[in-house]
C-alpha positions in Angstrom: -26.0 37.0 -7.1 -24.6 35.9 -10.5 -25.1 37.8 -13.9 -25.3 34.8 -16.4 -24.9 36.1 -19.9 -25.4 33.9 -22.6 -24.5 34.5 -26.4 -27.7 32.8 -28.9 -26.4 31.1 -32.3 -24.2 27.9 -31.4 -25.0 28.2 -27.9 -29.0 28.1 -27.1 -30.0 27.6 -30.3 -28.7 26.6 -34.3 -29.9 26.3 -37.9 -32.3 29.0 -38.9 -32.3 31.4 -41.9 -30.1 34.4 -40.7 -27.3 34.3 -43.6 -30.2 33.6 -46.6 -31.9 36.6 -45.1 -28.4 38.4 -44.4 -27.7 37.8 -48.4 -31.1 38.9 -49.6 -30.7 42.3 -47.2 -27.6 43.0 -48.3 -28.0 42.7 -52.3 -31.8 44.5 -52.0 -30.1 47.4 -50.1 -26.5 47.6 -52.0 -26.7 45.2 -54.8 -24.1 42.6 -53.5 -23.7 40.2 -50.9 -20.0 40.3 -51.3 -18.1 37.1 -50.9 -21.0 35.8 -47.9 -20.4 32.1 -49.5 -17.9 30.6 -46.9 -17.9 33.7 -45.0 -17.7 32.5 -41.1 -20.3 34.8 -39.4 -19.6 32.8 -35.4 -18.9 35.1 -33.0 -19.1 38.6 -34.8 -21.6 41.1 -34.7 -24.1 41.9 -37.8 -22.7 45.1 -38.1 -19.1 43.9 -38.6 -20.6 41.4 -40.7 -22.1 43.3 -42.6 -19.2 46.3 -42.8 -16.5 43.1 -43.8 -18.6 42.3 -46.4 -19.3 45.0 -47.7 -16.1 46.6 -47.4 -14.6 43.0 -49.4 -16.9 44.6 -52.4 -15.5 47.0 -52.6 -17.8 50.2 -51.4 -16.7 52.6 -48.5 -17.2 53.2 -45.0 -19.8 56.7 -46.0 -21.4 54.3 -48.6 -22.1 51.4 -46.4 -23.1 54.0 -43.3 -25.3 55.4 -45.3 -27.8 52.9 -45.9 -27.2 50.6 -42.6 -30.3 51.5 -41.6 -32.6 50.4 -44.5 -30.3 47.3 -44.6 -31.2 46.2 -40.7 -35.0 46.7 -41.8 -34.9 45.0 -44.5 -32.7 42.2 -42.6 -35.3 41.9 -39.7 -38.4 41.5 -42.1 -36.8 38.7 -44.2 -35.8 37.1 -41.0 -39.7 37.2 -39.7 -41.1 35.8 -42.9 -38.1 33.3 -43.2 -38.5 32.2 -39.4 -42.2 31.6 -40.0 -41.5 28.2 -42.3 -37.6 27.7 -40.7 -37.5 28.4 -37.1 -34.6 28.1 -34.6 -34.1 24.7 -32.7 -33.0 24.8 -29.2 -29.7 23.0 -28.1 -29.5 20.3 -26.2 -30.2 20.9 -22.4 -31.0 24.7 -23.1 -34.6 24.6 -21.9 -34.1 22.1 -18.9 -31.3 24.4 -17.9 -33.1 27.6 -18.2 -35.9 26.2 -16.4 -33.3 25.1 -13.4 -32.1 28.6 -13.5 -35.2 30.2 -13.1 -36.2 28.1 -10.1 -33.1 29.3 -8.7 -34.0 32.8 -9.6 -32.9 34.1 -6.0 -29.2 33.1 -7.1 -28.3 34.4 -10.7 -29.8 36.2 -13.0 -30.6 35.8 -16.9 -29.2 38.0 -20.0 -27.4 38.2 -23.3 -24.6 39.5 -25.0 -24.7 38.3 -28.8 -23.7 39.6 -32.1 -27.8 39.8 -32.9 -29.5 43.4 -33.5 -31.7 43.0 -30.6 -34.2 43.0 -32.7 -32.9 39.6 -35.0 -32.5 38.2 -31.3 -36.0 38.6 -30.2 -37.1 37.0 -33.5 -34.6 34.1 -33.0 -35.8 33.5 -29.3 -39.4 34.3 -30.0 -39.1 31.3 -32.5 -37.1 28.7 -30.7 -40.4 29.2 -27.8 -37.7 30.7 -25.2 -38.9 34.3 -25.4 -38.9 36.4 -22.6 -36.0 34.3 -20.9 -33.4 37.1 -20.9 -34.8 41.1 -19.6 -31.7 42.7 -20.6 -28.3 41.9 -23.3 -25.6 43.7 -25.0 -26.7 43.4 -28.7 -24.9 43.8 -32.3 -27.4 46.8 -32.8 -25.2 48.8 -29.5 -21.7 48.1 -31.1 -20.2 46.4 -34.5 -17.1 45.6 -31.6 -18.1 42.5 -29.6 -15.4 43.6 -26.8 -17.7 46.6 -26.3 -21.1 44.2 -25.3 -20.5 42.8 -21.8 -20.1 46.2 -20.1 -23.5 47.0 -21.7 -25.2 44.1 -20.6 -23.8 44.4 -17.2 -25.1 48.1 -17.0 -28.6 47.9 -17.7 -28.9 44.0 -16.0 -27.5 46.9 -12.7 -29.7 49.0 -13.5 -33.0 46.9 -13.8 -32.2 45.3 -10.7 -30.7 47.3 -8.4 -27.4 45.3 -8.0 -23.8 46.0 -8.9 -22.2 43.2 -10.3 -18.4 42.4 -9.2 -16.8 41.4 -12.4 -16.5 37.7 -10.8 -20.1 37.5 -10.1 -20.5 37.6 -14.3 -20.6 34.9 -16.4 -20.2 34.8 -20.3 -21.8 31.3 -21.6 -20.7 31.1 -25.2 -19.3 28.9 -28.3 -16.5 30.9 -30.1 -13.4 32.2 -29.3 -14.5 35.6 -29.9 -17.1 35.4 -27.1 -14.4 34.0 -24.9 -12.1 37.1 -25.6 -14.9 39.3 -25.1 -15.1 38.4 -21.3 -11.4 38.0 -21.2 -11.0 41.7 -22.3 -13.2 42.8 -19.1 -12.1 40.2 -16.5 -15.4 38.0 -16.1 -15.4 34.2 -16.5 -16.3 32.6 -19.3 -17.8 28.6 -20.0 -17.9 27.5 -23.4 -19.9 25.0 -25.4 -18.4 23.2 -28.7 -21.9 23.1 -30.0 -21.1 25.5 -32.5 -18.3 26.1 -34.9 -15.6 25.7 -32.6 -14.8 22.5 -31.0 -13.6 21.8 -27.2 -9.7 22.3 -28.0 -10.2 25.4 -29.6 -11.7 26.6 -26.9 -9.7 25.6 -24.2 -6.6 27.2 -26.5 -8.7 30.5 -26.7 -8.6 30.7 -22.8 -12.3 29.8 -21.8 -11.8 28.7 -17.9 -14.5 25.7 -18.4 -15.8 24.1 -21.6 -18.5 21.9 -21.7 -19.8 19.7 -25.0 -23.1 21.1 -24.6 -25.4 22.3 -22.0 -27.2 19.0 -20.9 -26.1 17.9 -17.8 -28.0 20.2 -16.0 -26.4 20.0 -12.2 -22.9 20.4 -13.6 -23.6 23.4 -15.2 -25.2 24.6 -12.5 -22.1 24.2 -10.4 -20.3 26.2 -12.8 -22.3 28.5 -13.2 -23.6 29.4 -10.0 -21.4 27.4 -7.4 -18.0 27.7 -9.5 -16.6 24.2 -8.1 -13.8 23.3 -9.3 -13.0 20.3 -11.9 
């Protein structure tokens, strides 16, 4: 069995209003967004998001601690109003793969290990029509390090079912270098998409052992992903 654990923004879905409601948390809760214009969010969590910005104005770690968690409330209810009139879109291939992976549910199973709260990445899926999809994840609300999420995800996914995942039976399925380094730094495979930020050179050069444009060519990716041929 495979344990197939895919990152959200850039690689199942894109657009939506995370950094507006980011900005709006941020100055409601400390009164500054810090320099969030231009500020690349890919790959991070929202807790080192929020701790870089925050830490850029200027305040300290005991400020910024101190009110994190009247900032994530306030972050997850502008994201549910702002979702309402500016929901997530789906990437190509996402849904025709998911669906091909759930027919081959006796081969791999389904999670996540994003930079999301858990909570922002319910919201985000729940929008995009693909809640549900994933029982168990390493989330941005369990660590601000990314390197810490895999080990997470791979402990409850053995602990819902039963199995004990070899390290080459996981699979990271991401679009940044950072998710690429955060399987790297615990020995599972990685395949990255350049539908995000990042595209297919960068990705190859940050050590990803495939890279795919996007997801859509369904029986490819299901041959990396579950039968692991080779190029």
């Amino acid at each position: 069995m495979k344990l197939l654990l895919f990152d959200i923004d850039g690689t199942l879905l894109r657009g939506g209003p995370a950094r507006e409601s980011f900005r709006c948390a941020l100055v409601a809760v400390y009164r500054t967004a810090g320099g969030i214009d231009g500020y690349p969010f890919s790959g991070k969590t929202d807790g080192q998001i929020a701790r870089e910005l925050l830490r850029g104005a200027g305040l300290t770690d005991a400020e910024i601690d101190a009110a994190m968690p009247a900032l994530w409330e306030t972050y997850l209810a502008e994201l549910k109003s702002r979702l309402e009139a500016m929901p997530m879109h789906v990437l190509p291939g996402v849904r025709e793969l998911l669906g091909a992976l759930e027919e081959r549910s006796d081969l791999a199973y389904l999670g996540l290990v994003t930079g999301n709260l858990a909570g922002g990445a319910r919201l985000k899926l729940e929008s995009a029509g693909l809640a549900g999809r994933f029982p168990v994840g390493g989330y941005g609300s369990d660590s601000e390090s990314r390197d810490e999420l895999p080990p997470i995800a791979i402990g409850r996914a053995a602990e819902r079912w039963g199995v004990r995942f070899a390290r080459e039976d996981v699979v990271l399925i991401g679009d940044t270098p950072l998710d690429i380094a955060s399987g790297r730094a615990h020995s599972v495979r990685s395949v990255a998409v350049a539908t995000g930020r990042f595209d297919a050179d960068a990705l190859r050069e940050a050590g990803a052992d495939h890279v795919l444009d996007d997801l859509s060519d369904t029986e490819r990716v299901l041959d990396l992903l579950i039968g692991w041929r080779a190029d």
